[in-house]
C-alpha positions in Angstrom: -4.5 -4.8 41.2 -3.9 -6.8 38.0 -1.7 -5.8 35.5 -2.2 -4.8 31.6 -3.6 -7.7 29.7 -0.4 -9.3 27.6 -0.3 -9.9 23.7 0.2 -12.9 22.8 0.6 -15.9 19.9 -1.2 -19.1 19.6 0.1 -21.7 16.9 -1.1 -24.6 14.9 -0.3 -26.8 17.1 -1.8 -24.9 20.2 1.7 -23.3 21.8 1.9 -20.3 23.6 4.2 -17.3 22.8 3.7 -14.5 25.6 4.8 -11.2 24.6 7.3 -10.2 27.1 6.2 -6.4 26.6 3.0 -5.3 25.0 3.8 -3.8 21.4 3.4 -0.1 21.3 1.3 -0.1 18.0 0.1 -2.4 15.3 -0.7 -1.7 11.8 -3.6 -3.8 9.7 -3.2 -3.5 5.6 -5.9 -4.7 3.4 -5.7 -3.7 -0.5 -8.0 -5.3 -3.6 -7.0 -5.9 -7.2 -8.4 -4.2 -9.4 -8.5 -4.6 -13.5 -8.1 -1.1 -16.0 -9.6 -2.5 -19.1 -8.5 -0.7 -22.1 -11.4 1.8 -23.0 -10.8 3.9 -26.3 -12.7 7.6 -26.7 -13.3 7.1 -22.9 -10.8 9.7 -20.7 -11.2 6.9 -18.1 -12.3 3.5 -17.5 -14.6 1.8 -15.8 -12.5 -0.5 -13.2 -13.1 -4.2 -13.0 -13.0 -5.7 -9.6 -10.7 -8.8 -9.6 -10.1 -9.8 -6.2 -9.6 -8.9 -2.5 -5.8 -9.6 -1.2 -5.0 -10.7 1.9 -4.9 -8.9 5.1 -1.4 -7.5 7.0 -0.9 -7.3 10.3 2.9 -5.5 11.0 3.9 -5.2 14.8 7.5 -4.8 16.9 8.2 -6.8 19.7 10.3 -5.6 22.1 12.3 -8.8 24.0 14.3 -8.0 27.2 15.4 -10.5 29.9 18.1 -8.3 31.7 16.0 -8.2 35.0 16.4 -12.3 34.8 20.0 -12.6 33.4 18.8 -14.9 31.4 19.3 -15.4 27.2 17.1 -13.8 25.1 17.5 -16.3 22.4 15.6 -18.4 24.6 12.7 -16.1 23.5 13.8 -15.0 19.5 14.3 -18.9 18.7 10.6 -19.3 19.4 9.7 -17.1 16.6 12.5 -18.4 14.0 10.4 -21.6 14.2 7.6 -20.1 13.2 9.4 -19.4 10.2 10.7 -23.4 9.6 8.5 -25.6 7.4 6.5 -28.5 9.5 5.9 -32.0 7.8 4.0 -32.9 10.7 1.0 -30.0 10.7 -2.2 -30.7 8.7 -2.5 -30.5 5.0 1.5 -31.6 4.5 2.1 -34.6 2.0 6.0 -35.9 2.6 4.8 -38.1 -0.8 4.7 -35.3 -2.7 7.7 -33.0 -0.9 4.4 -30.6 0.1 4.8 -29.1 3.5 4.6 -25.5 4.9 5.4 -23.4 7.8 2.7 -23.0 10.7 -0.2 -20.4 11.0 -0.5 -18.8 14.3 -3.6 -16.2 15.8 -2.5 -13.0 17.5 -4.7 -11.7 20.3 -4.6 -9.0 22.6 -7.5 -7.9 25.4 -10.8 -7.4 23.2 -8.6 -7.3 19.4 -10.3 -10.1 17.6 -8.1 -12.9 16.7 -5.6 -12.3 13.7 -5.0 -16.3 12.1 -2.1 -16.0 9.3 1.1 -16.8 8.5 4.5 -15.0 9.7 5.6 -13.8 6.3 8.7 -11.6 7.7 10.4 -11.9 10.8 13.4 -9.8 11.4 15.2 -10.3 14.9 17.4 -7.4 15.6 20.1 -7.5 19.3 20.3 -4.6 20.9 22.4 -5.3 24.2 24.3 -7.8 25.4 25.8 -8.9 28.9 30.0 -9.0 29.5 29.8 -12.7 28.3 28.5 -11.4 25.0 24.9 -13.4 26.2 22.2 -11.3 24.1 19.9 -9.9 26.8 17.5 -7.5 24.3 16.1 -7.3 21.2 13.8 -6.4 18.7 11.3 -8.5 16.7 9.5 -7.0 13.5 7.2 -9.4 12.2 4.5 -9.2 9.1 1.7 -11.5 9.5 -0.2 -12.2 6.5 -4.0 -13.2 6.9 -4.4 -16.8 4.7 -8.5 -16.8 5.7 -11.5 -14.9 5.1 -14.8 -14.8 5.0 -15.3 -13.9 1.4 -12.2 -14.9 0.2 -10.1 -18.2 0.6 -8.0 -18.9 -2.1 -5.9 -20.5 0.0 -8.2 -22.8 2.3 -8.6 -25.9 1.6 -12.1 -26.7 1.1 -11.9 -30.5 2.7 -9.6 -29.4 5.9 -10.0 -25.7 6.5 -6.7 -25.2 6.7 -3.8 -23.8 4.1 -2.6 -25.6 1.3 0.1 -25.1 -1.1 -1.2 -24.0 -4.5 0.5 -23.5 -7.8 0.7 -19.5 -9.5 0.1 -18.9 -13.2 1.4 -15.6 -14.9 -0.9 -14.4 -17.5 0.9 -13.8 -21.3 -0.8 -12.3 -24.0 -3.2 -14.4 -25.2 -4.3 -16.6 -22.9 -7.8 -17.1 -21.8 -8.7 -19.5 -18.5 -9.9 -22.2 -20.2 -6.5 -22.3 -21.9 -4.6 -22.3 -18.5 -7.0 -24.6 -16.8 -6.3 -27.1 -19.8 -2.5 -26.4 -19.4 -2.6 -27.5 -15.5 -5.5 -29.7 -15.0 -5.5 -31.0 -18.5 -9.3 -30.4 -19.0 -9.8 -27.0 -20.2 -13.6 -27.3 -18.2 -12.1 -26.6 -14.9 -11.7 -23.2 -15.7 -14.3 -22.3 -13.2 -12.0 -23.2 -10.4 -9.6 -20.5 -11.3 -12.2 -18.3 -12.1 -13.7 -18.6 -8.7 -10.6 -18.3 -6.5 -9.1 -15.2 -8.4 -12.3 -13.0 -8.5 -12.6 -13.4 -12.1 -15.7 -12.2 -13.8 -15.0 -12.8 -17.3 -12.8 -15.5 -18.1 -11.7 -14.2 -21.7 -10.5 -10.8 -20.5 -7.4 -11.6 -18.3 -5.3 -8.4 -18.4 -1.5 -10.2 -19.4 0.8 -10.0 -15.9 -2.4 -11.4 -13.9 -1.0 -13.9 -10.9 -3.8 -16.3 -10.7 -3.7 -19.0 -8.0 -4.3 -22.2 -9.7 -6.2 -24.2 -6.8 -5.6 -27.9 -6.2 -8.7 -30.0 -7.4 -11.2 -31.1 -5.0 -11.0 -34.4 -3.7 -13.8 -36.9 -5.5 -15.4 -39.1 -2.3 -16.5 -42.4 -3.8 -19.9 -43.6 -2.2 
């Protein structure tokens, strides 16, 4: 009789990490953004959709070799490079000292594949042999979803996979065509921001706004 189906992670670059023990719940987080425009004589306003915000996925792993003997950190040092930037994956530029860490997909049985990034790892040791050889621990991780189907402010359009962009904090007073001729020097490409921040009108921008400044696309000659 075959045995429950094991969890598991798939990187970038293809590797394998098997959960050693299935985790014994997972929790999924999805919030939007929403704008409160100021609305005098109102007693409330009418809300402003600004954007969707990326997904969560938050999980424990539970690591134990002491059946083996073996070290655990064989295991634990497999997620800490998760964590490590990698000039070698798609979409890093060593010209421009652009690089990031890997994405990975969780799966389990019929759960449909989570892609993002490990944005917290914490790697706790629980017991250890006579040597002082860690043999158990804990793994709390927070994957952050960096792809959707709506929105993808952090695809890039010409690879498909995640780019480094800049942020912009809002102050009082600035409109996008104002920030788009600030970073792109051509106050025109305010559309871009528009578009990957969920903005619907580009001269209401509540001050304290993070907008994602997106990287301009590539111009193919031919």
């Amino acid at each position: 009789m075959a045995g429950p189906e094991k969890a598991y992670l798939i990187t970038e670059k293809g590797a394998k990490f098997e959960c050693l023990f299935n985790p014994a719940e997972l929790t999924i987080s999805k919030s939007n953004t929403w704008q409160v425009p100021e609305s005098k004589g109102r007693n409330s306003p009418e809300l402003r959709f600004q954007a969707g915000q990326p997904g969560t996925l938050t999980l424990s792993l539970m690591l134990d070799t002491t059946d083996k003997g073996t070290d655990v950190t064989e295991h634990t040092s497999k997620l800490l490079e998760l964590m490590k930037v990698d000039p070698s994956i798609a979409g890093a530029d060593k010209a421009r000292n652009n690089a990031r860490p890997p994405w990975v997909e969780f799966h389990w049985g019929k759960l449909a594949s989570f892609k993002a990034i490990v944005e917290r790892l914490q790697i706790k040791f629980t017991y250890f042999a006579s040597s002082g050889m860690p043999l158990r621990a804990k793994a709390d991780m927070t994957l952050k979803q960096f792809n959707d189907e709506e929105y993808k402010p952090l695809q890039n359009p010409t690879s498909g996979t995640p780019t480094l962009h800049t942020v912009h904090r809002v102050v009082h007073g600035e409109t996008l065509d104002r920030i788009a001729a600030a970073h792109y020097a051509d106050p025109f490409n305010w559309r871009l921001i528009a578009e990957a921040n969920g903005v619907i009108d580009p001269f209401d921008v509540e001050p304290g706004t993070v907008l994602v400044i997106p990287e301009l696309p590539v111009r193919r000659r031919g």
